[in-house]
N, C-alpha and C positions, 0 to 999 in steps of 0.2 A: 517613531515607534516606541512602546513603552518597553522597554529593555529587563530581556526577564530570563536569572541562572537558573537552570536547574542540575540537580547534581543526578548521577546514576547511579543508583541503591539497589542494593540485594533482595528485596522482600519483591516475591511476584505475583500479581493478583491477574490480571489483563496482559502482559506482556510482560517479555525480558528481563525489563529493569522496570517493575510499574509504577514506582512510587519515586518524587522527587521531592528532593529540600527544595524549595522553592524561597529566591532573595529578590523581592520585587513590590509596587504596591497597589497590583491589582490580581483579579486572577487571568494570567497568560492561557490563550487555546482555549476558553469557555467563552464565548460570545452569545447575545442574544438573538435567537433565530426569526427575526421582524422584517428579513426581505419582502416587500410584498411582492417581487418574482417567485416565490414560493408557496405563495397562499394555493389553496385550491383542498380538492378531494382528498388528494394524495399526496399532500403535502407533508400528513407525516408519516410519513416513509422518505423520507428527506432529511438529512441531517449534516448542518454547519457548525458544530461547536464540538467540543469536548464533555462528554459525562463526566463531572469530576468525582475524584476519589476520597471515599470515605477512611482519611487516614486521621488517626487522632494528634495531636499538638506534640505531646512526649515521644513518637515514633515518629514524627520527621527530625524533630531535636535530634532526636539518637542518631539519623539517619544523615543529617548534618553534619555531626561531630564525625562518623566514622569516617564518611567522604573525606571532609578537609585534613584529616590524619593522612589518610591514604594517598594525596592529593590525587583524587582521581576526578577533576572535575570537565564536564563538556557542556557548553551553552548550547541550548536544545530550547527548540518547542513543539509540545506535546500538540496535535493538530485536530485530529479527527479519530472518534472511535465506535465501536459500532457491536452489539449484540445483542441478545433475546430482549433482556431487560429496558431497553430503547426500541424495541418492536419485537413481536412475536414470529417466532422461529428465523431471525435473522440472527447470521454465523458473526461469531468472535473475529472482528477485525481492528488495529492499531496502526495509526500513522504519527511519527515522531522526526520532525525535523532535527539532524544532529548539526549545529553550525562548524564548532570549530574548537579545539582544546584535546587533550590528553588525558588519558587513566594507569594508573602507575597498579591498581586494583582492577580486580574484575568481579564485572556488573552482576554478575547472575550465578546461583549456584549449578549443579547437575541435578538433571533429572529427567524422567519419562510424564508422557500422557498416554492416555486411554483411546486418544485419537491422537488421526491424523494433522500436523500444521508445517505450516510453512513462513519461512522467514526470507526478504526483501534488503536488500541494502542496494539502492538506487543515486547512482550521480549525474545529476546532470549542468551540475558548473561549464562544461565545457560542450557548444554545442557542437565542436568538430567530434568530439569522442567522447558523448555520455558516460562510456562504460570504465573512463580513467575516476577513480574515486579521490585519489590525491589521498590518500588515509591509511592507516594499517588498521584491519581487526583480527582479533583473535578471535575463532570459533572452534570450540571441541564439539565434535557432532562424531556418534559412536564410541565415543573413547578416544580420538583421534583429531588431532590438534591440524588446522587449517588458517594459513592467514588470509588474509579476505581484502583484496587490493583493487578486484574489477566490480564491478555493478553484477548483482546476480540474484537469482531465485534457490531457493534450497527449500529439499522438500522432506520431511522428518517424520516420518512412518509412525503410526502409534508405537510404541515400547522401545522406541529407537532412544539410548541416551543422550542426552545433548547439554550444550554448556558447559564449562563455563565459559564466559565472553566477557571480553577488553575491549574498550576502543581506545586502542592503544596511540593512535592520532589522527585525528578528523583536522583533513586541512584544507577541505573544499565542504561546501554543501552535502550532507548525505541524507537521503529519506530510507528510515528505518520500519520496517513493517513488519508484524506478527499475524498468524489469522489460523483458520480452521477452517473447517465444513462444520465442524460442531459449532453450535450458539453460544455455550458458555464454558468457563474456562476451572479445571483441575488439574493435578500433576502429581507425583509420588516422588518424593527426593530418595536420588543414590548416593553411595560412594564414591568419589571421584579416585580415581586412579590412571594416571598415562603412558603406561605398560605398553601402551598399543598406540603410542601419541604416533610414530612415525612410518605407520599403515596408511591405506589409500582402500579400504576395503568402501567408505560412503561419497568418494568423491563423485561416484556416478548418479549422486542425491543433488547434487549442484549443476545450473543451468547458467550460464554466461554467453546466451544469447537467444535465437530463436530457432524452430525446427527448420529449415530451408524448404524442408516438403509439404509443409504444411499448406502451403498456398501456391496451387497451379497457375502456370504463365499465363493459362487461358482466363485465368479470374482473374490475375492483376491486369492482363489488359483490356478485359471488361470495368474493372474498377477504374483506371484511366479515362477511356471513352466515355464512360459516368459521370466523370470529376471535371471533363470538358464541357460537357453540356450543361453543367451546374458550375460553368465559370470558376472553377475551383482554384485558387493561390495556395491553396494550404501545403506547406512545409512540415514534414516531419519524417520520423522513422518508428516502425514497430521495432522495441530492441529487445524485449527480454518474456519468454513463455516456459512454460513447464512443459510442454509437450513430449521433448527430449527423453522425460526421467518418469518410467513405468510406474506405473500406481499413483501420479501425481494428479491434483486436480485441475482442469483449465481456470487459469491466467495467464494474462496478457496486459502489457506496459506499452504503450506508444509514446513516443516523446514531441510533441509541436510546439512550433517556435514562432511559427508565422502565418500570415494569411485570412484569407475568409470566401465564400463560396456562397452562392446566390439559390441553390434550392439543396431542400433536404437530402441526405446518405443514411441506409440500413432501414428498411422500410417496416414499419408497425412488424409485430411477430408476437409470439412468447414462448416460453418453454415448460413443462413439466416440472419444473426443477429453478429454484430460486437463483438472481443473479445479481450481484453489485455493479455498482460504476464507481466508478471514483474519479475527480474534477480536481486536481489538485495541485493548484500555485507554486512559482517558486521564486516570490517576491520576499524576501525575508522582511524588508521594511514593514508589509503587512502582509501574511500568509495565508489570510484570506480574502485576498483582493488577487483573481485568478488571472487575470488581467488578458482579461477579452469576455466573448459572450457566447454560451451555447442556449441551443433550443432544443429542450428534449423534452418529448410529449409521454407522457404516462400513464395508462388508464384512457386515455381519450383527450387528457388535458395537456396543454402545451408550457413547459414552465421556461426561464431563461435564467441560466446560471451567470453570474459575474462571479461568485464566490468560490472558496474551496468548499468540495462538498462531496459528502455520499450518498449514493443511493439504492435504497433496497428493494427489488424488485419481485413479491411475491410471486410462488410457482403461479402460472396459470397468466397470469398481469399483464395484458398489452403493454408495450413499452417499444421507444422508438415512433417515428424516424427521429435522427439525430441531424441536425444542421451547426459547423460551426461557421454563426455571425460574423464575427472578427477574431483573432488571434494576436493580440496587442505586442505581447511576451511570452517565452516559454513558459507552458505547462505541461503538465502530465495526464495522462489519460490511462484510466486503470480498469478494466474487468475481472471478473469476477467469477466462476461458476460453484455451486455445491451440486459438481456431478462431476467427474471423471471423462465424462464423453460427451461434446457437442451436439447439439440436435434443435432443432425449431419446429414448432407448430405452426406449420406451412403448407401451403403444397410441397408433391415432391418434384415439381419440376423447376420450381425454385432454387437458388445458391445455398447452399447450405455455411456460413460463414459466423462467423465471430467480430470479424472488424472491421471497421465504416472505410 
């Protein structure tokens, strides 16, 4: 694996911390998108690499020098990302693998947006208990300081203050996410102040696990008898949804570790309303080697993913069924909606669901 630091800096363009010193000699997380499992129609609406950042040479310097002062450094790779400017009306999304390392500083100043987003810190080092991070972070979300130990979803209301953020020690794997319903990204900087650090007025912003109601006994054991008939081994668990926390947008994490299953699950649909997927490894040696194989048909076409990857699902866009081939090693399985409320272009006597 080509071994590559990046440091977590203050300027934010796309995410939290969007801009890194980078000590390496190639560029990490930008790869060439020449799967020919991805050739087709609708192929770009597909995306394996990282848009890199237009930062000039003097402001990583800068950006370098203050790190190593502050010794705040975390070995991280920047993975996947995703907005208008990479496809038309596709929402602001970041994925940044944090490996391992310490911040004596912190990453990101305060501030509001104009919309609404949400922030992800996902572990899954340990397949008995994904949701042990092994890490300390610092999050101020509201004025009010939270450390950040389990795997969770947090959901940050337009004019809601947020930040500043530490990662004060990542000592497992952590997948760090940022995103929106909006395409693209702005913010207004405040004054920090922690007058109100040791309030609990937004902890009801944060989701550490899933809605239990979400999904009738009667559908899991339809989905069961499903998963029989298509010979299904596959291992995993849904762990982490926003469903819990009002105003929030549907997302949804599934963690698989294993298996593979002989006919397709989640049949052709579409929705009114745009939807991501996200395919995403957690082979650090190489971060885009997903390690197994999906088949997911888009538009009418059938692609098969080995790679980490996203995918943007214009409103209206047939999309599905999804089959997973093989399940080599854990990965992640991510959705996505830019709508607040579930729904398919179905009949209505159809399941109405979210998850394969």
């Amino acid at each position: 694996m080509q071994k590559t630091y990046r440091y977590i800096v203050y300027t934010a363009l796309f995410v939290l911390f969007t801009a890194c010193a980078v000590l390496y000699s190639g560029i990490a997380g930008a790869i060439e998108q020449d799967d020919p499992n991805v050739s087709g129609k609708y192929a770009k609406y597909i995306f394996q690499d990282v848009k890199p950042l237009d930062i000039p040479p003097e402001e990583l310097a800068k950006i370098k020098k203050e790190q190593e002062e502050q010794q705040s450094m975390v070995d991280a790779t920047h993975l996947l990302n995703l907005d208008r400017t990479r496809s038309e009306g596709a929402p602001y999304l970041d994925f940044v693998w944090l490996w391992e390392g310490s911040a004596k500083g912190y990453a990101e100043a305060e501030h509001t947006h104009d919309f609404d987003e949400f922030i992800g810190f996902i572990g899954v080092a340990d397949q008995d208990d994904p949701y042990d991070l092994d890490s300390e972070i610092e999050l101020w979300l509201g004025g009010e300081k939270y450390q950040i130990t389990r795997s969770c979803l947090i959901y940050v209301p337009k004019g809601t203050r947020h930040c500043p953020i530490r990662f004060t020690r990542i000592g497992k794997p952590v997948l760090f996410f940022t995103g929106a319903i909006a395409t693209s990204y702005s913010r207004t900087a405040t004054e920090f102040t922690d007058e109100h650090s040791a309030e609990r007025n937004y902890e009801k912003m944060i989701s550490y696990g899933v809605n239990p109601n979400k999904i009738s006994p009667e559908t899991l054991k339809k989905w069961d008898d499903e998963g029989k008939k298509r010979q299904s081994t596959v291992e995993g668990m849904r762990f982490l949804d926003l469903d819990s926390v009002e105003g929030a947008p549907y997302i949804d994490f599934v963690y698989l570790w294993s298996g593979d299953e002989k006919g397709p699950n989640h049949p052709e649909h579409a929705h009114d309303w745009g939807e991501v997927f996200g395919f995403i490894g957690t082979n650090r040696d190489d971060v885009y080697d997903l390690g197994g194989e999906i088949e997911f048909w888009l538009g009418g076409e059938k692609y098969l993913f080995t790679k980490s990857s996203l995918v943007w699902v214009p409103p209206s866009l047939k999309h599905c069924p999804i089959q997973f081939n093989r399940i080599d090693r854990p990965f992640i399985l991510f959705t996505f909606g830019l709508t607040r409320k579930y729904s398919l272009m179905r009949s209505p006597d159809e399941e109405k669901t979210n998850i394969p």
